[in-house]
Structures are given as C-alpha cells and as structure tokens.
Steps between C-alpha positions, in 0.01 A plus 500: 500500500697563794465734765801606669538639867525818591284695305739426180296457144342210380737235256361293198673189381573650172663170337315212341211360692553172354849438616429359828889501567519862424234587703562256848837647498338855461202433809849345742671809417205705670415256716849459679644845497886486427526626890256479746411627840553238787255517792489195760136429307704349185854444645404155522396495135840686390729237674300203401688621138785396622678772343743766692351820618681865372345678746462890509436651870361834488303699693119462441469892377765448298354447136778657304757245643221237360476662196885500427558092550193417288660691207845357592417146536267494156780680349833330609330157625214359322733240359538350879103496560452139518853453702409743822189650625513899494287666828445787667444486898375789706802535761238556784322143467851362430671653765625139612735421176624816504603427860670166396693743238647696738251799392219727646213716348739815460721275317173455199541485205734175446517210276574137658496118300367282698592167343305321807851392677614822543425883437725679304500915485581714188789705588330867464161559383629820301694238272177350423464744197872466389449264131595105619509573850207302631553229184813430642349438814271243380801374298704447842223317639471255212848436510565426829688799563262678735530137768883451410564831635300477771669175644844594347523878478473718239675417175810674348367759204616390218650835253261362187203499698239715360283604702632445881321540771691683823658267723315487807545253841199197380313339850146428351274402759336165482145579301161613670281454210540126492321468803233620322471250264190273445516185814659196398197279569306743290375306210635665124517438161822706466701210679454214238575240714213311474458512134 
C-alpha cells in the first residue's frame, strides 16, 4: 500500500506479488517521484545523483504552476527520467540561483538546467505547454547544444528542424547548485573508487 501526499487516495500494487522485479520497480516509482521538491534539507542528496537538475522556480503559493510541469514532464519526459533529475524549488528559498540567472521573484515561474557547470534558462515559461518544447530542451542539453551555444553563440536554425526553439542571446551562469553537493572528503558508496 502506498500512501501518497497530500491528502490524495491510497494505491495498491495491483500486479503479481511474486514478481519481485515487477514490484521493486513499482515501490521506486513511489518512492522517487518523477519530480520532486528541492529544499536545502535534501539538495545534498539530489546532487550526490549526479544527474542535471530541470528546475521549475515558482512562487511558493503557486500550486497550479506545480501542477502543470508534473503533468508535462510525466507526459512528454518520462523517457529522460534516469538521464536528468526533474525539481521544483520555491523561488523564495532559492532566491540566490535565480540571481545567478539574471532573474528576481517577480520574474517566477521559470524553468532553468542546471547541468552543474552552468545554468541554462528555458526561453519562456508559456512555451512550456507547447508539445516538444521542454523535450527539446533536454535534447539540447544532451547534445551539447545548450554549452556550444553558450561558448559559441547560438546556432543557425536549420528550415527541417521540427520543433525550434526561439533564438535567444545564451550567457548561462556558472551553476549554484553544485556547491551544494555532498563534500569531497565525505565518505560514499556512489563514488566506486574504492571498490
């Protein structure tokens, strides 16, 4: 049985007890939500992944904004959930990122990837619900494209492209969630050095 937050109803597995597979993959899915909330309390946690953040400002009484990118990202991303980590910060407590990006609270909501070298925003938050719009996002991250244009300038649109995001001048600012990452000296399984 699991429980989940916020007063929703109860879940059953419903599958077969007996395969184990079936059901670990089941208790991970509603164990690690497809996107979380990050807080300073398990920052250190999330970056010890070592996966890049797509971060969603907002405003703390914002829930609708909240709301929207959940149903997004399990609906257009799912396929990229073990490839970046998808969070929600509350733009008050992360005030200082949003500094780095050029932004203020009456700039909330906005979308950033922080790939822990540098911070990359989404163009407009409106496009967020435009089909392929935030997948090609993630897609220009994996490829390199997000970094090439930030050291070379943006690249020339191609007329076949099918979904192309509007050309906007790039200058990410170095990341502010790496420093938020677990010490060095810290002792972890996760870096498999000494195995």
């Amino acid at each position: 049985m699991y429980r989940p937050p916020n007063g929703r109803p109860d879940m059953a597995f419903v599958g077969d007890i007996s395969r184990l597979e079936l059901l670990f993959t089941w208790i991970v899915d509603k164990c690690n939500p497809l996107v979380r909330e990050i807080s300073f309390e398990n920052a250190e946690e999330l970056t010890e992944e070592g996966l890049p953040f797509m971060i969603l400002f907002h405003d703390p009484e914002d829930k609708q904004i909240v709301e929207d990118y959940n149903k997004i990202v399990a609906k257009e991303l799912l396929t990229e959930k073990n490839s970046i980590n998808f969070v929600t910060a509350d733009g008050n407590k992360f005030s200082h990122p949003l500094h780095h990006l050029g932004k203020s609270l009456k700039d909330l909501p906005l979308i950033a990837i922080d790939s822990f070298r540098h911070m990359y925003l989404f163009p407009d938050i409106k496009d967020m619900t435009v089909p392929g719009r935030l997948k090609q996002f993630v897609a220009d991250l994996h490829s390199g494209k997000l970094h090439r244009e930030f050291h070379h300038g943006p690249d020339k649109v191609a007329s076949n492209d099918k979904v192309a995001l509007p050309q906007v001048g790039t200058d990410p600012p170095e990341s502010t969630f790496k420093k938020l990452a677990p010490s060095s000296s810290r002792y972890t399984l996760l870096r498999r050095d000494e195995l």
